[in-house]
N, C-alpha and C positions, 0 to 999 in steps of 0.2 A: 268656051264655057268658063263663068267664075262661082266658085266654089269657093263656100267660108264658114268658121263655125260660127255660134253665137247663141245668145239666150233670148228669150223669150218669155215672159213673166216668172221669169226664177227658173226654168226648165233649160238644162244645156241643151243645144242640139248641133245641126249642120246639113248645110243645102245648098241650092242653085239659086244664086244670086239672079234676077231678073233687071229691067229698070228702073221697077216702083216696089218691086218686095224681095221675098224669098220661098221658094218650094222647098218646105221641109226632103230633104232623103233620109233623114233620119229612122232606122226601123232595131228591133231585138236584134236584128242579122247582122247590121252595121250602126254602132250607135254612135262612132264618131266618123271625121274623113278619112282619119290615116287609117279604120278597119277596115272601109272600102277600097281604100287605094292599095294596101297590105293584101287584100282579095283580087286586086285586078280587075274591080267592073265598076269602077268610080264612073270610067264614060261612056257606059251602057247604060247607069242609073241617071246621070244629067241626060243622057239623049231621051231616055224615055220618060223625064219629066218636062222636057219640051212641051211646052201649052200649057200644060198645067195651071189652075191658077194659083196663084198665091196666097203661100197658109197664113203668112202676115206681111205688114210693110215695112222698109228700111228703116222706119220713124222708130217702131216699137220695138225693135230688137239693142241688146247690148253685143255691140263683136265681142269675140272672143279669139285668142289666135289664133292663125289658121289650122294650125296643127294641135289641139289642144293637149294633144299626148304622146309625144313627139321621144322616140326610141334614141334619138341624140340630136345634140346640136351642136354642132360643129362651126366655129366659127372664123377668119383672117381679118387679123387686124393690122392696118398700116399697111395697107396694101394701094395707097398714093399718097406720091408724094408729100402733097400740100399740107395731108395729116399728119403725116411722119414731121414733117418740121412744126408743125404746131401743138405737139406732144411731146417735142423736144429729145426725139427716138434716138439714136443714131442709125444712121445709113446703113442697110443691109441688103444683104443679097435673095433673101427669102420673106417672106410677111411672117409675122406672129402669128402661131394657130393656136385655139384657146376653145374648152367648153364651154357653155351656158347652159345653167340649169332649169327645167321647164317653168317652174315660179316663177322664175325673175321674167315671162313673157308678159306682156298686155297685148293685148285684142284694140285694132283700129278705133281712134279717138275716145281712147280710157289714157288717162295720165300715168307717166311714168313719176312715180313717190320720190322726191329727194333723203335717206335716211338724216334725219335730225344732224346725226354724230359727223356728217361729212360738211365739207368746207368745200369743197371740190368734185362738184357736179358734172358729167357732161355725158351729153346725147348727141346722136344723130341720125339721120335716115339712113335707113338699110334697104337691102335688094337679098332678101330670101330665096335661096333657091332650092325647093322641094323635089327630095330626094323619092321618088316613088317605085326604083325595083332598087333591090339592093346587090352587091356584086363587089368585087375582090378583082385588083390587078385586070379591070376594063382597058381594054384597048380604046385610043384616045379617037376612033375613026365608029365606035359604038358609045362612048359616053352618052348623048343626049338621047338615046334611048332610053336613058334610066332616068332624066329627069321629066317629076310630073308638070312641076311647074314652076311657078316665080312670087311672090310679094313681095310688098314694101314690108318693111319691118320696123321696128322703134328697137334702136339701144341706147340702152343706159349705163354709165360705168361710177365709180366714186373713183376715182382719180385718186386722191389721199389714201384708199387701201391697194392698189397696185403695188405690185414692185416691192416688198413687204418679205415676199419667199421667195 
């Protein structure tokens, strides 16, 4: 099942993505995905909107990220090589770990803003991975128990305010 959030004539919501729309899941009880997925019935509510038809089509919706309210995010950076030299890093034994705050997300084909004041831009594709039970000191043979799932992701960085603190 794919799951996403996204708006709908100015209305946030979030649902089951189809091939030609979306079934809203949206309700009071769960208004976003991570409410559902924080409840544990995120795949009882996609299973039983199975058939359903579609409350709108892909056409008419803005994404929004998939997480639109996302408890942390956790991020590694330079965690291959080719980056690490192209960033001009030095060689380490561990990646860079780093938060990002939920603002700076965009939602699938919405532009990431260059700020004015930067000289030094740079994006690229990401691989999201949706943390859905949370837990302490997991054994590494129960890890992907806890994850819900995966996206693509968009980051963005200014380069020129790095490295700063």
């Amino acid at each position: 099942m794919k799951f996403l959030s996204y708006s709908h004539q100015g209305q946030a919501s979030w649902g089951l993505a189809t091939d030609t729309g979306v079934i809203s899941l949206s309700t009071a009880q769960y208004p976003s995905l991570r409410s559902a997925l924080v409840a544990g019935v995120l795949e009882q509510l996609g299973a039983a909107a199975q058939g359903r038809p579609d409350t709108c089509a892909l056409s008419d919706i803005t994404y929004l990220p998939v997480i639109t309210d996302p408890g942390k995010i956790i991020c590694i950076g330079h965690n291959y090589e080719e980056h690490r030299i192209e960033t001009e890093r030095d060689k380490t034994e561990n990646p860079t770990v780093f938060l990002r705050v939920a603002d700076s997300q965009t939602g699938h084909l919405q532009p990431l803003l260059m700020p004015p004041e930067s000289s030094h831009w740079d994006y690229e594709g990401e691989i999201a991975v949706v943390i859905g039970r949370g837990g302490r000191r997991i054994r590494r043979d129960q890890a992907w128990s806890h994850v819900a799932g995966y996206s693509a992701y968009n980051d963005g960085s200014v380069r020129d305010w790095q490295r700063h603190t």
